[in-house]
Backbone as XML, in Angstrom:
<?xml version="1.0"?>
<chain id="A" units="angstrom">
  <residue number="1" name="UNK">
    <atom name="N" x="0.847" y="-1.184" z="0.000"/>
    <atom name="CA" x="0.000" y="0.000" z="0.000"/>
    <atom name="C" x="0.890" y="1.244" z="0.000"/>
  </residue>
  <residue number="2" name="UNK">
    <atom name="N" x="1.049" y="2.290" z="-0.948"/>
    <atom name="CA" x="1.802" y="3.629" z="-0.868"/>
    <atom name="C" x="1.261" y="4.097" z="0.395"/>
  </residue>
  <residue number="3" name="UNK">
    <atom name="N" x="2.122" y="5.386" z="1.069"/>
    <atom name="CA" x="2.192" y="6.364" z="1.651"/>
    <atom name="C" x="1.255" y="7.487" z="1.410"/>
  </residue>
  <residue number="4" name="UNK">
    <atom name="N" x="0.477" y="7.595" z="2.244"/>
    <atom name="CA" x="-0.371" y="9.030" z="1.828"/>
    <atom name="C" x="0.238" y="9.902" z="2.150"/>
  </residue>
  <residue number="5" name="UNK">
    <atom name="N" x="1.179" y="10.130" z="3.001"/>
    <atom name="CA" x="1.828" y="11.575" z="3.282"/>
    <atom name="C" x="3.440" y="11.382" z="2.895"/>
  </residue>
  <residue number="6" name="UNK">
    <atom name="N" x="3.440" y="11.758" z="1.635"/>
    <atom name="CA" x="4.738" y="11.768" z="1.090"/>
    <atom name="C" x="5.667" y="12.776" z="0.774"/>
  </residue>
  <residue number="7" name="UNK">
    <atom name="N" x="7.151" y="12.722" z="1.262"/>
    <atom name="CA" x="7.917" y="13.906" z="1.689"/>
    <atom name="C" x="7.860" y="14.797" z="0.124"/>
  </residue>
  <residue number="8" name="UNK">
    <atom name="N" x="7.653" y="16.260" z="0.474"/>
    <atom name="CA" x="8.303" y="16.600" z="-1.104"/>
    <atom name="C" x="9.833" y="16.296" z="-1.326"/>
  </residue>
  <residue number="9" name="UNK">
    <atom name="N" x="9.871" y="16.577" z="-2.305"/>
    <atom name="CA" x="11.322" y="16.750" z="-2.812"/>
    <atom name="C" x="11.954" y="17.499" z="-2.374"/>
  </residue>
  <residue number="10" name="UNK">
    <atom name="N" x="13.142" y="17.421" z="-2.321"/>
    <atom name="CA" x="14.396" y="18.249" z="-1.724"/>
    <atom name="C" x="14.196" y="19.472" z="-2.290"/>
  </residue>
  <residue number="11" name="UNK">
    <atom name="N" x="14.180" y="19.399" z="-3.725"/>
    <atom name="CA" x="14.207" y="20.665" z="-4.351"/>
    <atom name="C" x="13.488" y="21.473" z="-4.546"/>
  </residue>
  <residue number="12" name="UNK">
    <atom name="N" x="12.174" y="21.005" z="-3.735"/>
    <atom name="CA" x="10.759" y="22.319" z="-3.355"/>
    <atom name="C" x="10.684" y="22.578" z="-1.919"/>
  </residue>
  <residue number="13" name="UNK">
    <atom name="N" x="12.056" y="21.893" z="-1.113"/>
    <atom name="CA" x="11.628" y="22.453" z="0.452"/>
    <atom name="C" x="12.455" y="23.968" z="0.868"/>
  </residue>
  <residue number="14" name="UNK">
    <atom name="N" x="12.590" y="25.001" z="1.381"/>
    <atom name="CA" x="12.956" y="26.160" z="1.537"/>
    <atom name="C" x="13.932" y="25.793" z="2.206"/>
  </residue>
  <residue number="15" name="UNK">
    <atom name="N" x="15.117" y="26.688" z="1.913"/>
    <atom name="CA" x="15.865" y="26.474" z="2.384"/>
    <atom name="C" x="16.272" y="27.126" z="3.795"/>
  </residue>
  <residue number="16" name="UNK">
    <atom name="N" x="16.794" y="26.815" z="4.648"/>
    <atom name="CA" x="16.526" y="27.443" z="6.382"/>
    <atom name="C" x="16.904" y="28.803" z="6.324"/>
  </residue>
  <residue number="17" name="UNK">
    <atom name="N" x="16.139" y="29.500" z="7.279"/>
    <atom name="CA" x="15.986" y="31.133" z="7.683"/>
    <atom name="C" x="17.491" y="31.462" z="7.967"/>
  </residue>
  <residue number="18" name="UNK">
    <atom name="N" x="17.839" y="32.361" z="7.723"/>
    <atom name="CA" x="19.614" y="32.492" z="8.371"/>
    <atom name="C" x="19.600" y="33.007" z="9.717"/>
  </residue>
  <residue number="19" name="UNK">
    <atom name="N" x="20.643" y="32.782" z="10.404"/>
    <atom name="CA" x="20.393" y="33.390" z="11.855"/>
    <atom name="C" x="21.270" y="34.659" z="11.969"/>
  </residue>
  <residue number="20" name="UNK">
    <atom name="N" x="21.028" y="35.332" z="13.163"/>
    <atom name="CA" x="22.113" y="36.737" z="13.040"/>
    <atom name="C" x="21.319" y="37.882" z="12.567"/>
  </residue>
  <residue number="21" name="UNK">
    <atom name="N" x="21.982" y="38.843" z="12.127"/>
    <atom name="CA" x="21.346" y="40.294" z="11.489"/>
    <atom name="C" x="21.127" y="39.768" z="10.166"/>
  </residue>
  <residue number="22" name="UNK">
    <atom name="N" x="20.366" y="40.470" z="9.343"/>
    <atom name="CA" x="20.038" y="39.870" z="7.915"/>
    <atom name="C" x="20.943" y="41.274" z="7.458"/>
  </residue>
  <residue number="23" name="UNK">
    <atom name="N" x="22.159" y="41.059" z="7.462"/>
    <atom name="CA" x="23.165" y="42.187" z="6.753"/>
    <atom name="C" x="23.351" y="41.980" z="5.136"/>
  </residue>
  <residue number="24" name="UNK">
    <atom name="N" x="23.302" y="42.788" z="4.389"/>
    <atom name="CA" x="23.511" y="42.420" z="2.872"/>
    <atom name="C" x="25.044" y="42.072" z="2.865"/>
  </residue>
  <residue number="25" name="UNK">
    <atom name="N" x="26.293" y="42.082" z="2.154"/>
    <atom name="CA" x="26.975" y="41.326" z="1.887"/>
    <atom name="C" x="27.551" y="43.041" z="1.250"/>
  </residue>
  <residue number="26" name="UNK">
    <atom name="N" x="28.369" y="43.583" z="2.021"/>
    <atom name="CA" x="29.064" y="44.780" z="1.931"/>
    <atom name="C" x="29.275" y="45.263" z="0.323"/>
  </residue>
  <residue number="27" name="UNK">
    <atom name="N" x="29.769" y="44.713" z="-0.837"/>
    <atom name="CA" x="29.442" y="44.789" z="-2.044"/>
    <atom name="C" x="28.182" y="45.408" z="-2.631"/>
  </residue>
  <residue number="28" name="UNK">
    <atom name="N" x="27.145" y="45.038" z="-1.641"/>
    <atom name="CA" x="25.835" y="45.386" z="-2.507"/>
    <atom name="C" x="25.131" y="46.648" z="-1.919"/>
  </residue>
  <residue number="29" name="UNK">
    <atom name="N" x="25.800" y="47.288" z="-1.139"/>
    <atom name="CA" x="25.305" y="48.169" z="0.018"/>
    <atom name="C" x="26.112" y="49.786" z="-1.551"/>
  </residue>
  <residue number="30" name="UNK">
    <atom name="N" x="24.908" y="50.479" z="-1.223"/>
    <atom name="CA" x="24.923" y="51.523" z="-1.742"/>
    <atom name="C" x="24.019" y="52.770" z="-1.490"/>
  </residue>
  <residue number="31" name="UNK">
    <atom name="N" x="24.981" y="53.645" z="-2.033"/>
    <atom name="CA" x="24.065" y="55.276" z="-1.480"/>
    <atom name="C" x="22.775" y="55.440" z="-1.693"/>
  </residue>
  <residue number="32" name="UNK">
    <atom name="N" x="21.794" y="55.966" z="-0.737"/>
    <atom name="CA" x="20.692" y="56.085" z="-0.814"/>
    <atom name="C" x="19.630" y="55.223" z="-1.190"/>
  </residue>
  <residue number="33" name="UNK">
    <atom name="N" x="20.356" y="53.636" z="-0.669"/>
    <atom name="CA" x="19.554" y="52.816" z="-0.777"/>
    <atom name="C" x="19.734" y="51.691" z="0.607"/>
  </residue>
  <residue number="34" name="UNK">
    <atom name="N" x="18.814" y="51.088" z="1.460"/>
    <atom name="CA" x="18.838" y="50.226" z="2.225"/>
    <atom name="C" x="18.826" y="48.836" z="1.792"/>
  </residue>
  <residue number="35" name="UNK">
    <atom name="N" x="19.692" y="48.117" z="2.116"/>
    <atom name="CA" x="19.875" y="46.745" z="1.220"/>
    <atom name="C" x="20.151" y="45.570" z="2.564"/>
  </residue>
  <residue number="36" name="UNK">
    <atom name="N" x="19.113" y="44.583" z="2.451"/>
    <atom name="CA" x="18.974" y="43.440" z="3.003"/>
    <atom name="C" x="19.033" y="42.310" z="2.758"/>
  </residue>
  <residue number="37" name="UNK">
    <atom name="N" x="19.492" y="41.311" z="3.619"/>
    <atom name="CA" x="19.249" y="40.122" z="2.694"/>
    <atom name="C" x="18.527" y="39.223" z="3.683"/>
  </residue>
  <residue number="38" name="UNK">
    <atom name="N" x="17.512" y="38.464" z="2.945"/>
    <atom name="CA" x="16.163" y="37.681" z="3.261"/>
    <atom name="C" x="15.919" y="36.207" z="2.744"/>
  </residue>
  <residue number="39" name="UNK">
    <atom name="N" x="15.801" y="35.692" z="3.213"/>
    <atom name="CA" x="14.641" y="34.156" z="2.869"/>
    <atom name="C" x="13.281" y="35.112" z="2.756"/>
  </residue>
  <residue number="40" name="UNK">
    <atom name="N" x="12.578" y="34.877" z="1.993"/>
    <atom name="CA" x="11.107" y="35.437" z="1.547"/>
    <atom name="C" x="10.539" y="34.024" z="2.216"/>
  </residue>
  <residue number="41" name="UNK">
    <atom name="N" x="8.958" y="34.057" z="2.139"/>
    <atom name="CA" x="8.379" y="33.190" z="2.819"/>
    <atom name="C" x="7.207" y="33.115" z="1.917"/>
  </residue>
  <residue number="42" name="UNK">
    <atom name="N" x="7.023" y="33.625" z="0.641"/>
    <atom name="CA" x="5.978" y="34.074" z="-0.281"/>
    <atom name="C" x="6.537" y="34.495" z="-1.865"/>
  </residue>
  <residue number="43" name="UNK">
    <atom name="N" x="5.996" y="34.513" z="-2.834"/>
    <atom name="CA" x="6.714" y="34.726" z="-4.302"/>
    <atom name="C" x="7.034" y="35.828" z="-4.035"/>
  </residue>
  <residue number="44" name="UNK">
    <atom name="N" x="8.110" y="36.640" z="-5.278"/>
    <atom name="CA" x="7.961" y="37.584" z="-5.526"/>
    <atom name="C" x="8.366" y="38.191" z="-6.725"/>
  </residue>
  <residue number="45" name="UNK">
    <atom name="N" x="8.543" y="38.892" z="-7.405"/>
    <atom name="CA" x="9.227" y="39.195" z="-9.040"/>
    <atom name="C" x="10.199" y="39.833" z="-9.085"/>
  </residue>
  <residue number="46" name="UNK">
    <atom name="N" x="11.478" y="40.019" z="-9.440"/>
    <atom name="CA" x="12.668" y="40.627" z="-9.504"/>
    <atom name="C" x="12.554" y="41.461" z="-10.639"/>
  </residue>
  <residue number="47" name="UNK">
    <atom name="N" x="12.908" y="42.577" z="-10.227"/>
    <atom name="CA" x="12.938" y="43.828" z="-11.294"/>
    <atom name="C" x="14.105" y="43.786" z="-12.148"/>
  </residue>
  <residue number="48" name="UNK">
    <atom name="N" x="14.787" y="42.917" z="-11.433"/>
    <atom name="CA" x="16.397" y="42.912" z="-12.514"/>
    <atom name="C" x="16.356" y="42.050" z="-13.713"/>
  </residue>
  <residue number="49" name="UNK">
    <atom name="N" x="15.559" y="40.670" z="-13.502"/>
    <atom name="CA" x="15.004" y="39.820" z="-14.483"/>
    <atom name="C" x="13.455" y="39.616" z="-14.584"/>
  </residue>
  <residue number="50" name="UNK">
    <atom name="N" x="13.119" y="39.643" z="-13.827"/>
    <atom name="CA" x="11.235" y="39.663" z="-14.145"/>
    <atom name="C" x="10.943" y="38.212" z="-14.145"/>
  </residue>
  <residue number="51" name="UNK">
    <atom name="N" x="12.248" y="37.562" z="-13.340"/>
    <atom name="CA" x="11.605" y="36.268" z="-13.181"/>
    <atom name="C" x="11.549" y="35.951" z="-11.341"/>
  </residue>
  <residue number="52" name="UNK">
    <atom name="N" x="10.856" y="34.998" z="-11.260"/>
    <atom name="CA" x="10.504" y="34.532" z="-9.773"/>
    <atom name="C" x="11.485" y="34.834" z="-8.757"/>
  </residue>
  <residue number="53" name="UNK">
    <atom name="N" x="11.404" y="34.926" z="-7.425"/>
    <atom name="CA" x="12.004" y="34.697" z="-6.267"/>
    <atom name="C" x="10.923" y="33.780" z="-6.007"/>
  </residue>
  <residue number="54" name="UNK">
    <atom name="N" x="11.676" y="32.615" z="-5.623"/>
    <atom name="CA" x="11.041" y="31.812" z="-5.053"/>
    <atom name="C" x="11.229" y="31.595" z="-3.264"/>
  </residue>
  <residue number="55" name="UNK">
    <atom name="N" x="9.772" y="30.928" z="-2.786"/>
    <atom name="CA" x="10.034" y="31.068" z="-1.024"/>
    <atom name="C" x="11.026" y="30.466" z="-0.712"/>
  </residue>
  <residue number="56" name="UNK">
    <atom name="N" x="11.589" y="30.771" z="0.402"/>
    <atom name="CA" x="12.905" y="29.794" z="1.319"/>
    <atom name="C" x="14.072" y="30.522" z="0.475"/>
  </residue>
  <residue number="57" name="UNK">
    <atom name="N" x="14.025" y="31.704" z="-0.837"/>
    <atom name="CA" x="15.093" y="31.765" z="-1.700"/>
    <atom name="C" x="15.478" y="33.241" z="-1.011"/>
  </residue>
  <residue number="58" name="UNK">
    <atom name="N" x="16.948" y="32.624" z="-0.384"/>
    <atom name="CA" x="18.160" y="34.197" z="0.202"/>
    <atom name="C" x="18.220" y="34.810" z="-1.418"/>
  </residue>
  <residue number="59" name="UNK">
    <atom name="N" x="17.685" y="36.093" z="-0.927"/>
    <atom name="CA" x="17.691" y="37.284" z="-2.162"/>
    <atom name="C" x="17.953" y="38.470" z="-0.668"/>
  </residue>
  <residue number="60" name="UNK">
    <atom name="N" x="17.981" y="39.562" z="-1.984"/>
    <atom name="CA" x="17.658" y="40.808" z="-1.091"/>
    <atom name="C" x="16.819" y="41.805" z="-1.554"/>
  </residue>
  <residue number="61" name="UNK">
    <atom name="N" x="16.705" y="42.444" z="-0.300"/>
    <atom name="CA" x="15.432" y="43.515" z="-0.590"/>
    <atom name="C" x="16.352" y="45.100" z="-0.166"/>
  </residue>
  <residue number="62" name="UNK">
    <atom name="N" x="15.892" y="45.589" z="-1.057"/>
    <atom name="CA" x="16.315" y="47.094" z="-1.282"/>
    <atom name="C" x="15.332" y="48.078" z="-1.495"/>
  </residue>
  <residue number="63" name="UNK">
    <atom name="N" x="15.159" y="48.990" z="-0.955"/>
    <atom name="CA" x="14.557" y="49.891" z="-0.354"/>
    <atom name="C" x="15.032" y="51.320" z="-0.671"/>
  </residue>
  <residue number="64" name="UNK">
    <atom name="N" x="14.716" y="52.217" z="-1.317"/>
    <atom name="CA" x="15.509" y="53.295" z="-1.985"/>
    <atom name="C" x="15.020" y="54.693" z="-0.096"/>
  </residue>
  <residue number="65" name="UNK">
    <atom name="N" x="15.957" y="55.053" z="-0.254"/>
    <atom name="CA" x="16.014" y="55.815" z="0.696"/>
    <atom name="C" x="14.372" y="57.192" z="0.711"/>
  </residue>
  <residue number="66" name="UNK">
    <atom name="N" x="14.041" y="56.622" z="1.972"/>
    <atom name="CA" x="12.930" y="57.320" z="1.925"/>
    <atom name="C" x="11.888" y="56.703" z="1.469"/>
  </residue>
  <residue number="67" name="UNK">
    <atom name="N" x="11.689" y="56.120" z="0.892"/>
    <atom name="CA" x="10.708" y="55.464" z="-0.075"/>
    <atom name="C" x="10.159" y="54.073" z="0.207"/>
  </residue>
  <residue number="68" name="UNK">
    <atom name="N" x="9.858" y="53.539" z="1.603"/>
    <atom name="CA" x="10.037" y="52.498" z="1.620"/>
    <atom name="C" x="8.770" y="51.566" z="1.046"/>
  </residue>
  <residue number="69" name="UNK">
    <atom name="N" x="7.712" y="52.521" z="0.491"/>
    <atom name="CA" x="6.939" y="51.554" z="-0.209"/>
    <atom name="C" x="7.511" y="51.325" z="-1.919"/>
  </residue>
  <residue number="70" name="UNK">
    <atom name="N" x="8.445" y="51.118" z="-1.951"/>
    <atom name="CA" x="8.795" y="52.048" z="-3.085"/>
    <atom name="C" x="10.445" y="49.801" z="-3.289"/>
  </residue>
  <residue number="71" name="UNK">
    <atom name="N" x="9.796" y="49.629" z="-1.918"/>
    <atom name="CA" x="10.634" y="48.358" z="-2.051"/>
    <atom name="C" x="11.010" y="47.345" z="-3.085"/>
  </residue>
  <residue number="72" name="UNK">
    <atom name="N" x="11.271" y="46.454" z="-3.056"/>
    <atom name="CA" x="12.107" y="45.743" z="-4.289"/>
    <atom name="C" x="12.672" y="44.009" z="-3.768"/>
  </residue>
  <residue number="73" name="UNK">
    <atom name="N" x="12.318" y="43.183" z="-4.321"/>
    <atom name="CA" x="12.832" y="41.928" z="-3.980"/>
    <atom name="C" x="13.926" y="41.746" z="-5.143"/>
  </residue>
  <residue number="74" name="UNK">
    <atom name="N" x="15.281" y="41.821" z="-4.998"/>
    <atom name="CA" x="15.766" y="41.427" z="-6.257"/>
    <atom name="C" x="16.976" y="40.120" z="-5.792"/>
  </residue>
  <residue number="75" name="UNK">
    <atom name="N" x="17.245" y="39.297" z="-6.774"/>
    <atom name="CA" x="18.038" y="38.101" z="-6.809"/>
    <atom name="C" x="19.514" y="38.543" z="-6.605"/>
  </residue>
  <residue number="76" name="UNK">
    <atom name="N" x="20.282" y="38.348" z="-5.674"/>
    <atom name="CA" x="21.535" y="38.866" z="-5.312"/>
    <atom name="C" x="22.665" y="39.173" z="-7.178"/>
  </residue>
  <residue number="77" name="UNK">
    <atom name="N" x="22.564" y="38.325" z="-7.582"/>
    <atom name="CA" x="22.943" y="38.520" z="-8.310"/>
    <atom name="C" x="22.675" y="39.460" z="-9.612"/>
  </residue>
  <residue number="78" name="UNK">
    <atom name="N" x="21.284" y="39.801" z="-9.716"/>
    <atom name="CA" x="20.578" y="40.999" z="-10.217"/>
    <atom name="C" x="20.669" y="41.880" z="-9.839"/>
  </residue>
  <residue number="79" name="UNK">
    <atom name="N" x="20.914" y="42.750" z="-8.505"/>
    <atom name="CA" x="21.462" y="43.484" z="-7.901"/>
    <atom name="C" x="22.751" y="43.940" z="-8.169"/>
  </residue>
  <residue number="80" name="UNK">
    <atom name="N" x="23.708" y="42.871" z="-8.366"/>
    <atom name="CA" x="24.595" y="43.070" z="-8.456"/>
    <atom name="C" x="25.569" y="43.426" z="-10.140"/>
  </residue>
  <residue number="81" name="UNK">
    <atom name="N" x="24.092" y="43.118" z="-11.007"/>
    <atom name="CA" x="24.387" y="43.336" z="-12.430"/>
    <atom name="C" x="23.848" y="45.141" z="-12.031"/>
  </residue>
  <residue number="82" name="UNK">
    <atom name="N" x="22.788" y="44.932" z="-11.652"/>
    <atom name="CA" x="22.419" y="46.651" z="-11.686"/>
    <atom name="C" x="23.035" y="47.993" z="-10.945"/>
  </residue>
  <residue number="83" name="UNK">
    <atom name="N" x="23.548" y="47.345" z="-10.151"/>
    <atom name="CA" x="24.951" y="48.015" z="-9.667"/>
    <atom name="C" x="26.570" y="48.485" z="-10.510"/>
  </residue>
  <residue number="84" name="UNK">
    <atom name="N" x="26.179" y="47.539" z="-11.413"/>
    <atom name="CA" x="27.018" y="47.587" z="-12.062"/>
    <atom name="C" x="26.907" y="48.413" z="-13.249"/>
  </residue>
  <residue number="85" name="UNK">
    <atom name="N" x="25.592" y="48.366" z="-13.908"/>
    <atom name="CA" x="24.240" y="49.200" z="-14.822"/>
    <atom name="C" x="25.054" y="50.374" z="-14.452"/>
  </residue>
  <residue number="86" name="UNK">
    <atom name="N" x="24.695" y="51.022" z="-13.409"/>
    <atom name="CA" x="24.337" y="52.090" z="-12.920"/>
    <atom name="C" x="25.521" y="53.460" z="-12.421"/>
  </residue>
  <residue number="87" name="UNK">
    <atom name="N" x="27.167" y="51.963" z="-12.445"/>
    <atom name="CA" x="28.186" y="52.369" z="-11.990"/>
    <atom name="C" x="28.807" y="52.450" z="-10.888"/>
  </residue>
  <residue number="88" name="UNK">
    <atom name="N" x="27.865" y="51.970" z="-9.867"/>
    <atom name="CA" x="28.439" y="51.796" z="-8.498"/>
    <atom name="C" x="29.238" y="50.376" z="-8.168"/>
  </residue>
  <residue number="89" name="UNK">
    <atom name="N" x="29.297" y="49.587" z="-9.214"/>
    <atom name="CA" x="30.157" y="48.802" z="-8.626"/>
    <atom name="C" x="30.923" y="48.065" z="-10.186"/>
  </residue>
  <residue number="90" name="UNK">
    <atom name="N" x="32.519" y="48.150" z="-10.084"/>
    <atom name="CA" x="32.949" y="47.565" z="-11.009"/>
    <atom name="C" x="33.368" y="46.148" z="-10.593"/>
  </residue>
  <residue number="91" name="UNK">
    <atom name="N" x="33.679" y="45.560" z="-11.437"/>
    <atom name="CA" x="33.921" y="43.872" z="-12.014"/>
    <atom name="C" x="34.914" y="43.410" z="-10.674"/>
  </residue>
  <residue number="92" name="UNK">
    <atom name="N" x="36.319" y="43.924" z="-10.777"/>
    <atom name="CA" x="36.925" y="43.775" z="-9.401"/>
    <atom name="C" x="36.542" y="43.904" z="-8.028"/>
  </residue>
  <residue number="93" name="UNK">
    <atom name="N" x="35.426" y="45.087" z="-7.681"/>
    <atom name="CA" x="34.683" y="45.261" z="-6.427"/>
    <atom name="C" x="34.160" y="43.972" z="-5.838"/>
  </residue>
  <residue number="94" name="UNK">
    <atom name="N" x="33.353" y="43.456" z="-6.494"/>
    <atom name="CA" x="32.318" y="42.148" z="-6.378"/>
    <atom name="C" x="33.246" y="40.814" z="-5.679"/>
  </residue>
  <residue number="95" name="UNK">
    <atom name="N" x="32.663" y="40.256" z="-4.598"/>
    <atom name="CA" x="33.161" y="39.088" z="-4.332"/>
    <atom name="C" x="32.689" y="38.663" z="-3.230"/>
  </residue>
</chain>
């Protein structure tokens, strides 16, 4: 007889909350903007690609100074292309 309560898959369970301050990762921290980094617990859309954050997924959220409805879920690494967009961070900076 199968299992009625069967584990999901590894690769749809979230991955654990981080412990500590949710500090962004000094690289991504820039003027006039507040930058965090998060496990989400809910979807969300990245402005850098327009594709998913998925729940349990460490991204960060950035927050333009003053503006905090004005927030942003973006994929660390999208962030870190648009930083780059924008000029605040060159190729050597990043790591």
């Amino acid at each position: 007889m199968p299992r009625k309560n069967k584990r999901a898959p590894l690769e749809y369970q979230p991955s654990p909350t981080p412990y500590g301050n949710p500090r962004a990762p000094s690289w991504a921290l820039a003027e006039g903007y507040e930058v965090r980094e998060v496990v989400g617990d809910k979807e969300y859309r990245c402005p850098g690609c327009d594709h998913v954050v998925r729940p349990g997924q460490r991204h960060l959220v950035v927050v333009p100074a003053g503006a905090a409805d004005e927030r942003r879920h973006w994929h660390t690494d999208c962030w870190r292309r648009e930083l780059r967009r924008i000029g605040v961070l060159r190729r050597s900076d990043s790591g």
